[in-house]
NUMI-667981 format. One record per residue (C-alpha): y, z, x; residue number from 1; residue in one letter. Coordinates in pm, 1 decimal, decimal comma, always signed. Example, Ala and Ser with C-alpha at 12.3 -4.5 7.8 and 13.67 -1.06 7.14 Angstrom:
yy_zz_xx_k_r
-450,0_+780,0_+1230,0_1_A
-106,0_+714,0_+1367,0_2_S
***
This chain:
yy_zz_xx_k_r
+5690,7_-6789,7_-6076,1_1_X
+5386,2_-6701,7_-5894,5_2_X
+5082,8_-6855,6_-6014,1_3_X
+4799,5_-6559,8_-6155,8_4_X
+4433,2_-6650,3_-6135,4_5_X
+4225,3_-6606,9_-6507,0_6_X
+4050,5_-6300,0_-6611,3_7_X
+3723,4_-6213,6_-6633,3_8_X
+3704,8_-5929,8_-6913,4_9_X
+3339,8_-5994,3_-6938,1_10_X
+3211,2_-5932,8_-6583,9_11_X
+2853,2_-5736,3_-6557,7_12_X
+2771,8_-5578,2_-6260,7_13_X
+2466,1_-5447,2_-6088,3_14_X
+2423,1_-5088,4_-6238,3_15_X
+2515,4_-5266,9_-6601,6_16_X
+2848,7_-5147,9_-6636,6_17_X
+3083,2_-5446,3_-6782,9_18_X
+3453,7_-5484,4_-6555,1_19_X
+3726,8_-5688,8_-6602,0_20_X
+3831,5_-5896,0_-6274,9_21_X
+4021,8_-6169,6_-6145,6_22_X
+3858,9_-6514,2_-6118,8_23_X
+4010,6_-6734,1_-5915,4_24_X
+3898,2_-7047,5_-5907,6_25_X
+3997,5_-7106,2_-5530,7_26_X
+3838,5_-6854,1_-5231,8_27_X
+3901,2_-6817,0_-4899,3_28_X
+3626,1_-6754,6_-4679,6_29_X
+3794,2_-6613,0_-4498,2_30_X
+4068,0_-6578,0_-4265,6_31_X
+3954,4_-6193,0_-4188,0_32_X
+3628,9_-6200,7_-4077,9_33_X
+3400,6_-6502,9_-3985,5_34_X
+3171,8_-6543,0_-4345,4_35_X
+2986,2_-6820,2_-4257,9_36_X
+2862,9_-6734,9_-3916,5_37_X
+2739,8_-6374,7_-4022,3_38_X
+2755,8_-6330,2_-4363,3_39_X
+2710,1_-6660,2_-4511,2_40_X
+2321,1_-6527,3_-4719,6_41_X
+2550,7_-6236,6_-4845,4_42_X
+2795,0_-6495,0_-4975,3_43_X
+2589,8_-6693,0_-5127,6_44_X
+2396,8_-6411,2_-5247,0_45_X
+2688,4_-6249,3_-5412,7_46_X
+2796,7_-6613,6_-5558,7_47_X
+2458,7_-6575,8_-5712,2_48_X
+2534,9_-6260,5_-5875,1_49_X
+2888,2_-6359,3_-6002,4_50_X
+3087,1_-6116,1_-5764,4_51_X
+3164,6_-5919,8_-5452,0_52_X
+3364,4_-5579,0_-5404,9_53_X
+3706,4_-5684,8_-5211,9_54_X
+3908,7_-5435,1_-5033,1_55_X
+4255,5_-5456,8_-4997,1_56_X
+4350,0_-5461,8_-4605,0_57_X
+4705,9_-5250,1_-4677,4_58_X
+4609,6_-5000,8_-4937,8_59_X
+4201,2_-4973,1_-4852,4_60_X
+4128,9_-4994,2_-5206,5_61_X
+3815,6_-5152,9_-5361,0_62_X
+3849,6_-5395,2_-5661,7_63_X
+3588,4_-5633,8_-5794,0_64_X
+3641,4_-6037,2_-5791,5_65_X
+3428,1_-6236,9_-6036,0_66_X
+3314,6_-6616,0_-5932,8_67_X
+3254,5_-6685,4_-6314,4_68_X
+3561,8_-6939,9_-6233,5_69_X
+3548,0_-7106,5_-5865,4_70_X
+3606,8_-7443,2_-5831,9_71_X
+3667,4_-7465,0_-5447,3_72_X
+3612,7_-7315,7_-5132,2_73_X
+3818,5_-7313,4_-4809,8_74_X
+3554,9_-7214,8_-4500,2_75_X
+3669,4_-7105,2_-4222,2_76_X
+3421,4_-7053,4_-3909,5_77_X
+3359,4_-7040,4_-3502,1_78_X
+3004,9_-7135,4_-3587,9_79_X
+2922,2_-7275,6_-3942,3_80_X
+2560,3_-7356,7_-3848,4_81_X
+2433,2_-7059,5_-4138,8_82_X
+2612,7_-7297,2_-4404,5_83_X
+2382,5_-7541,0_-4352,5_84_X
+2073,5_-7470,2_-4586,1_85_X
+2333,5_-7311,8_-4862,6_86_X
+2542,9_-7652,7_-4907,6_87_X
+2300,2_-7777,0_-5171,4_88_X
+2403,0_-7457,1_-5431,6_89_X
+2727,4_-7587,1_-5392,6_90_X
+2653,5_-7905,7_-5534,3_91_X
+2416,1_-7782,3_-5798,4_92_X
+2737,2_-7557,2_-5889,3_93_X
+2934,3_-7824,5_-5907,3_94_X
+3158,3_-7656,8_-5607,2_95_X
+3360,3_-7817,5_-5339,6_96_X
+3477,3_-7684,7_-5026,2_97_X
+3559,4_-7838,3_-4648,4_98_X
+3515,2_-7609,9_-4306,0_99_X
+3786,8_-7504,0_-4087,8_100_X
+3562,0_-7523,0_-3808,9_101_X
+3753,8_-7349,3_-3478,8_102_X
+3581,6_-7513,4_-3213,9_103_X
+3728,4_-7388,1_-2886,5_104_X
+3578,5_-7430,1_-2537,0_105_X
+3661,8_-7120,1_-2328,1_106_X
+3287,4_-7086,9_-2223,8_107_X
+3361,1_-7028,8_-1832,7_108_X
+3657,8_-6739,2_-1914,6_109_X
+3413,0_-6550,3_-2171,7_110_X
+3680,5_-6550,7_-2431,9_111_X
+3460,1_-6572,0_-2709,8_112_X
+3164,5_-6449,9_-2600,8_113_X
+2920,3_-6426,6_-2896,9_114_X
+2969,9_-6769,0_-3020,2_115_X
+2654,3_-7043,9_-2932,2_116_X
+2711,9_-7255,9_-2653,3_117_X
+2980,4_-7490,1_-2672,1_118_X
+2727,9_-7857,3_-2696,2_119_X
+2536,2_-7652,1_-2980,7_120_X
+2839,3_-7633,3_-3162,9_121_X
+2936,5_-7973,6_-3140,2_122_X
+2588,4_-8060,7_-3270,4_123_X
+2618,2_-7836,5_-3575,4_124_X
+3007,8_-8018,8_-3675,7_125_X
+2820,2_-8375,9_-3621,7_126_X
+2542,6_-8231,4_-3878,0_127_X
+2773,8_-8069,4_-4109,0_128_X
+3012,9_-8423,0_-4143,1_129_X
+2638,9_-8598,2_-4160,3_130_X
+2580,0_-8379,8_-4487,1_131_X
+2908,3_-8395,2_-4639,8_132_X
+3111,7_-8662,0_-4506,8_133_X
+3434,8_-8747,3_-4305,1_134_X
+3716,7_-8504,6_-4400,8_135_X
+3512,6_-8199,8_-4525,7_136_X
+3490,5_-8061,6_-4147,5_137_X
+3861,4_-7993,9_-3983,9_138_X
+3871,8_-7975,8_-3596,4_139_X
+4067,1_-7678,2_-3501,1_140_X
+4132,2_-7561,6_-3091,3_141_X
+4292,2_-7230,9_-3197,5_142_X
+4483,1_-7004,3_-3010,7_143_X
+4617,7_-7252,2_-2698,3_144_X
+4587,1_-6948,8_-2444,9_145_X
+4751,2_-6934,4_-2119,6_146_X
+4598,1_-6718,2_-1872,5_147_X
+4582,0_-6661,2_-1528,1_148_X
+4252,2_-6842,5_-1537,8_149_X
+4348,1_-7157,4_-1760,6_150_X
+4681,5_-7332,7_-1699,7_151_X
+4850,5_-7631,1_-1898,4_152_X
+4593,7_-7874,1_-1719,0_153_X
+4261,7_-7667,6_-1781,5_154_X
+4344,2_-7655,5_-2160,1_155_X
+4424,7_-8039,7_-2213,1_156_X
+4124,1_-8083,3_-2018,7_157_X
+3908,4_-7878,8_-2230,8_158_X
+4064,7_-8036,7_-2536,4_159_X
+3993,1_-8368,2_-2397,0_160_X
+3576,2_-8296,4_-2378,4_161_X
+3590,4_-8175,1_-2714,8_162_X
+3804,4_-8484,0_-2880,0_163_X
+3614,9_-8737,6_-2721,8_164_X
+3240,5_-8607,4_-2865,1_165_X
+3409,2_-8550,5_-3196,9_166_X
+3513,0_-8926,1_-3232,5_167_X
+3412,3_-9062,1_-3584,4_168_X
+3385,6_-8743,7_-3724,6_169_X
+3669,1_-8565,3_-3750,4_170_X
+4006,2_-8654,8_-3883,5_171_X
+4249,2_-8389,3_-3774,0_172_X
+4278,7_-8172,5_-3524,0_173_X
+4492,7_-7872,8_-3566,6_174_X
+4626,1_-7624,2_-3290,4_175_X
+4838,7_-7314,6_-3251,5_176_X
+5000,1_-7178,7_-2942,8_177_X
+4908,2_-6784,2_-2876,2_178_X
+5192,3_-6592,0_-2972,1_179_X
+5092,1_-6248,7_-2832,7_180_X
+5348,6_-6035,3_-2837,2_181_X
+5401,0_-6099,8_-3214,5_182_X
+5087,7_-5967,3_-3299,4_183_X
+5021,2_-5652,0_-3195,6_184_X
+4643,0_-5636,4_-3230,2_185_X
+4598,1_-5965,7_-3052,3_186_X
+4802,0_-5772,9_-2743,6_187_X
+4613,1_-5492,7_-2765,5_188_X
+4304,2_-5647,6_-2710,8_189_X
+4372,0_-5870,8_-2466,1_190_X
+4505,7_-5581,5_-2271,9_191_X
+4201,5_-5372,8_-2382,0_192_X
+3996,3_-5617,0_-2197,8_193_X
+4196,7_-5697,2_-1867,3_194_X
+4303,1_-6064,6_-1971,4_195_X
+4580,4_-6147,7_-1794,3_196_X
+4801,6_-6384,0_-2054,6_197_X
+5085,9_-6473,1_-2062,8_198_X
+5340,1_-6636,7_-2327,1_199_X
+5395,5_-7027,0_-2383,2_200_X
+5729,4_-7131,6_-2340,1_201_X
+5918,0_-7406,4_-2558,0_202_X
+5929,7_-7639,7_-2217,5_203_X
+5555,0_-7576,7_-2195,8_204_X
+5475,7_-7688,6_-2547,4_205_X
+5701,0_-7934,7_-2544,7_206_X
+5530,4_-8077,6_-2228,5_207_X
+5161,7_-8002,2_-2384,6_208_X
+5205,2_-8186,4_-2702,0_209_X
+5344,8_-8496,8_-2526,4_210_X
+5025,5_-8484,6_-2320,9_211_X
+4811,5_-8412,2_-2616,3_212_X
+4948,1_-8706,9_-2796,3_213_X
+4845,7_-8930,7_-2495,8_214_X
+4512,6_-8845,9_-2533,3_215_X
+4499,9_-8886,0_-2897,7_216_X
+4598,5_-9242,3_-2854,6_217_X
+4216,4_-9283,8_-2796,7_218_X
+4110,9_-9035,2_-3082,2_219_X
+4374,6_-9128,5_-3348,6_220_X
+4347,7_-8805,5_-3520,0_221_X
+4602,5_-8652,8_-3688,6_222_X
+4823,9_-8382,2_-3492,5_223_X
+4880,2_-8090,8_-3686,0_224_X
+5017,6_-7733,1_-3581,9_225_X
+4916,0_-7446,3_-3787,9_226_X
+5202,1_-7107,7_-3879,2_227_X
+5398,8_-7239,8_-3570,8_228_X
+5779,8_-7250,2_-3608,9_229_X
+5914,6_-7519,2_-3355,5_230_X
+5898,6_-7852,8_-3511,5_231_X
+5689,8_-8140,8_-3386,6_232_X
+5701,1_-8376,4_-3586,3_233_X
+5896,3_-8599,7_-3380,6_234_X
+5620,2_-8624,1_-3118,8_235_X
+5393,7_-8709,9_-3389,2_236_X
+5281,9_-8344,8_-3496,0_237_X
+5272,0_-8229,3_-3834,3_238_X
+5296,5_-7872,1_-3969,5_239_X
+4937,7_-7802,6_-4124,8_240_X
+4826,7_-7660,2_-4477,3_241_X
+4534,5_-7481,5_-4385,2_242_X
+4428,5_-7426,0_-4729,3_243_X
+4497,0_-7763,7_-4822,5_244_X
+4598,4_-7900,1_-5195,8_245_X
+4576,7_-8221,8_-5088,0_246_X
+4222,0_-8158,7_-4980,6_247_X
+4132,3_-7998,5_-5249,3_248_X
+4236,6_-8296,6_-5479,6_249_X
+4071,3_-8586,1_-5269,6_250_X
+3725,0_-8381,6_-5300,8_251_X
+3730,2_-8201,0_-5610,8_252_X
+3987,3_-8405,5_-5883,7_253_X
+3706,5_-8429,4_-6082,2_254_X
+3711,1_-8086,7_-6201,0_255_X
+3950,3_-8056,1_-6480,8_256_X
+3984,8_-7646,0_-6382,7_257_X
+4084,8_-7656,6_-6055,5_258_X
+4350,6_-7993,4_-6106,9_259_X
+4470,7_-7776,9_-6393,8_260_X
+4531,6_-7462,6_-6206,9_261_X
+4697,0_-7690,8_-5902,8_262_X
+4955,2_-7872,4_-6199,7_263_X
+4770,6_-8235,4_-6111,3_264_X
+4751,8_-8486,4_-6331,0_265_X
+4510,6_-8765,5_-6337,5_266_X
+4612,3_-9128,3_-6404,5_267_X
+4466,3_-9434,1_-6379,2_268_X
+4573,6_-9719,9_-6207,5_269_X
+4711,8_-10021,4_-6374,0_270_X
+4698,6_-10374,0_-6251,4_271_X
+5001,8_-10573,9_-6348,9_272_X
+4980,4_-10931,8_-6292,9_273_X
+5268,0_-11153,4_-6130,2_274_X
+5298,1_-11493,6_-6107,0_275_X
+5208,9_-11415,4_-5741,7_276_X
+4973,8_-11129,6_-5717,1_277_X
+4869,9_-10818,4_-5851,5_278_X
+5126,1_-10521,5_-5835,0_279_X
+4944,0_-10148,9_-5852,9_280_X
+5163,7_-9928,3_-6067,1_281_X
+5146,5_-9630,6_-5857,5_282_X
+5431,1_-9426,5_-5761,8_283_X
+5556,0_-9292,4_-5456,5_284_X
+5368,4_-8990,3_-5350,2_285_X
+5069,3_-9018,4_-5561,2_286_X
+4715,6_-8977,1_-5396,8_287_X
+4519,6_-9227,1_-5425,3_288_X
+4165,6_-9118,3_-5526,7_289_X
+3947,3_-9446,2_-5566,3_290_X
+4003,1_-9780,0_-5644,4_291_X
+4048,5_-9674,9_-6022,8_292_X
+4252,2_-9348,8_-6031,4_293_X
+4537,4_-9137,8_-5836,0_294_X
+4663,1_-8808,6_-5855,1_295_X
+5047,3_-8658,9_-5916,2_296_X
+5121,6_-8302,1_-5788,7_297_X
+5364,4_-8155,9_-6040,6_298_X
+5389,6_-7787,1_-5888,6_299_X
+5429,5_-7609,1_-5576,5_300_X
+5159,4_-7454,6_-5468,2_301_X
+5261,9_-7269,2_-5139,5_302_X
+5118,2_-6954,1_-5119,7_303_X
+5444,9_-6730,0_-5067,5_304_X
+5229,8_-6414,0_-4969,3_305_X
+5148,6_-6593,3_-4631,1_306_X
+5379,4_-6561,7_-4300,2_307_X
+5689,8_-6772,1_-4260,5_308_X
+5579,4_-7075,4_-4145,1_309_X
+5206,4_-7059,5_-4299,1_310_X
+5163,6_-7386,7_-4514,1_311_X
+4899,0_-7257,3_-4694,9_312_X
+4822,2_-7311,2_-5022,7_313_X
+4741,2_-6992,8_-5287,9_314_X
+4371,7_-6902,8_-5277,8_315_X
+4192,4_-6577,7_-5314,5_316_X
+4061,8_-6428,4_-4956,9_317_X
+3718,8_-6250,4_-5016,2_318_X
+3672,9_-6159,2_-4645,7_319_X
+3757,7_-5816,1_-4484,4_320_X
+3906,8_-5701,8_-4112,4_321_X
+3704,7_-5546,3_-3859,8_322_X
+3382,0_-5670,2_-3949,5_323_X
+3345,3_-6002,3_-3682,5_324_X
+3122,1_-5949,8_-3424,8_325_X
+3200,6_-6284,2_-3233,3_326_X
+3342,9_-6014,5_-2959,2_327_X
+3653,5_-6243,4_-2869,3_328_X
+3886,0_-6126,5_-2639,9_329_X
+4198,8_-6186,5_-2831,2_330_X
+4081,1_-6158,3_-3175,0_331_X
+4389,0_-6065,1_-3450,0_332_X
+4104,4_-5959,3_-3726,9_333_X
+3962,6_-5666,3_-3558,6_334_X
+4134,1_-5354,7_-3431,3_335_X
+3850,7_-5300,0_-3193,6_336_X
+3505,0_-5435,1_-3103,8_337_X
+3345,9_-5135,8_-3191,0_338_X
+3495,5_-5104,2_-3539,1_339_X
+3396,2_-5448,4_-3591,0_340_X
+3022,9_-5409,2_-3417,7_341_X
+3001,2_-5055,6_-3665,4_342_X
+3067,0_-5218,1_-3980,3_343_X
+2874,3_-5539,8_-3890,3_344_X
+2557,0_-5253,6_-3849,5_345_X
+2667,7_-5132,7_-4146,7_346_X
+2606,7_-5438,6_-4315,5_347_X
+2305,4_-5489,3_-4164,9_348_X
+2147,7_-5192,2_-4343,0_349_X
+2222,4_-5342,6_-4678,0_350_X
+2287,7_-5753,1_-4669,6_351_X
+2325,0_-5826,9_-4996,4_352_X
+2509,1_-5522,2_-5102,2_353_X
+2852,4_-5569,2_-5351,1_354_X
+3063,9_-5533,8_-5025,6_355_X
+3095,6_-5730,5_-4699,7_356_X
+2974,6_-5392,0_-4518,2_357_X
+2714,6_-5298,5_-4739,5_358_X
***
């Protein structure tokens, strides 16, 4: 059965009219647009108030969500920097989150070309682990793009520069393969904007991973891919959770709400002496969270409205399509630059309006 996020029946909005709205206690922002590198005062703004105007990407229509209940938040970003001076409200609120921070280097191809320069956005992932530790920040080089410009070699190279500056402060990195034709705006665009691509084959991953796992023998990060369907695991690749339970548990078990609403139960651990040593009564597949407690996951919490091989856990996306103005070449959130640059003016006129575009 499909796990429903609370109510709030009690929700006052701006012009004083009282709404009832969903609350969930886990957001996604977001997979649709890039919230922290343009819209991260409206965010927080709108956290402020209690809740933002959400509109549904397949139907267009406009429903409220209330934050009266948020435990957690998944961040997703090509530059995070904006988070920076808002971290703090998070831990007055008592909210977690960690940063899926997509940290490509396609600089010389002009791929992405409104995001800061590549060293500036090492700098801000260094500043953002210095704030909330090791773990909160997740290293992602997503899409792996073959063009006629980068080959096999170009992309492990650029990988390389990234992994080795990222040393002691990452713990994963995660990495998808562009699969254009499968993804028809993606195709569009890059046709749009004369990039001449062209599809990864299984003997070409194959061959990339076993190089990538080379050079991780110097990082020791784990490997993950993320919504891809060939299985790596056997050269040492794992198939990513994006929006991550296990995450969510290691940083925020504290909060009975959230541990609740993922069916996780607390225990402690128990020391039971031997005649030779002490023996830890924890049981296969627990988490361990400190020296004192671990955690048992006693539901599945796979979001089932994701694509086939997502790995995602259920969380409430508060972002909307066509509103990043990042410009990239490829991008699978906007139909066009132009839609995106006209609702990103749109928001301009009003920043801290109920919705994302004013």
């Amino acid at each position: 059965m499909a796990k429903k996020w609370e109510k709030d029946s009690n929700l006052k909005l701006e012009d004083g009219r009282i709404v009832t709205a969903p609350a969930p206690c886990i957001v996604s922002a977001s997979r649709s647009t890039d919230i922290p590198a343009f819209y991260a005062d409206w965010f927080f703004h709108r956290l402020k108030m209690g809740y933002s105007v959400w509109r549904n990407p397949f139907n267009g229509v406009d429903s409220y969500i209330s934050y009266s209940n948020v435990a957690f938040i998944v961040f997703w970003s090509k530059n995070p920097k904006p988070l920076l001076p808002h971290l703090p409200y998070l831990q007055e609120l008592g909210i977690e989150y960690y940063i899926q921070f997509t940290l490509n280097d396609y600089v010389d191809e002009r791929l992405e070309p409104g995001v800061p320069p590549l060293q500036e956005r090492i700098d801000t992932f260094k500043r953002l682990v210095d704030f909330g530790g090791i773990g909160r920040v997740i290293w992602r080089f997503d899409p792996l793009i073959l063009t006629d410009k980068i080959d096999e070699n170009r992309l492990l190279e650029k990988v390389s520069k990234i992994g080795e500056q990222l040393k002691g402060y990452t713990e994963k990195l995660v990495f998808s393969f562009a699969d254009i034709l499968a993804y028809k705006k993606v195709k569009n665009n890059l046709e749009a904007n004369h990039i001449n691509y062209s599809e990864w084959t299984e003997e070409q991953i194959l061959s990339f991973v076993r190089q990538l796992w080379k050079l991780n023998q110097r990082w020791g990060y784990t490997l993950a891919t993320c919504g891809e369907k060939i299985d790596l695991e056997q050269l040492g690749v794992e198939h990513n959770h994006c929006v991550d339970d296990n995450l969510m548990i290691r940083f925020g078990w504290r909060n009975k709400t959230l541990m609740d609403f993922l069916g996780v139960e607390i225990r402690p651990i128990v020391f039971q002496a031997s005649l030779f040593d002490e023996d830890q009564s924890v049981p296969s597949g627990a988490i361990i969270l400190d020296d004192s407690h671990y955690a048992i996951k006693k539901t599945n919490n796979r979001d089932k409205g994701q694509r086939q091989f997502c790995g995602c856990m259920i969380s409430k996306d508060i972002g909307q399509y066509n509103t990043c103005p990042h410009q990239c070449e490829y991008c699978y959130a906007n139909t066009s630059k132009e839609s995106a640059m006209v609702n990103w003016k749109s928001h301009k006129q009003n920043p801290i309006g109920e919705k994302i575009t004013g």
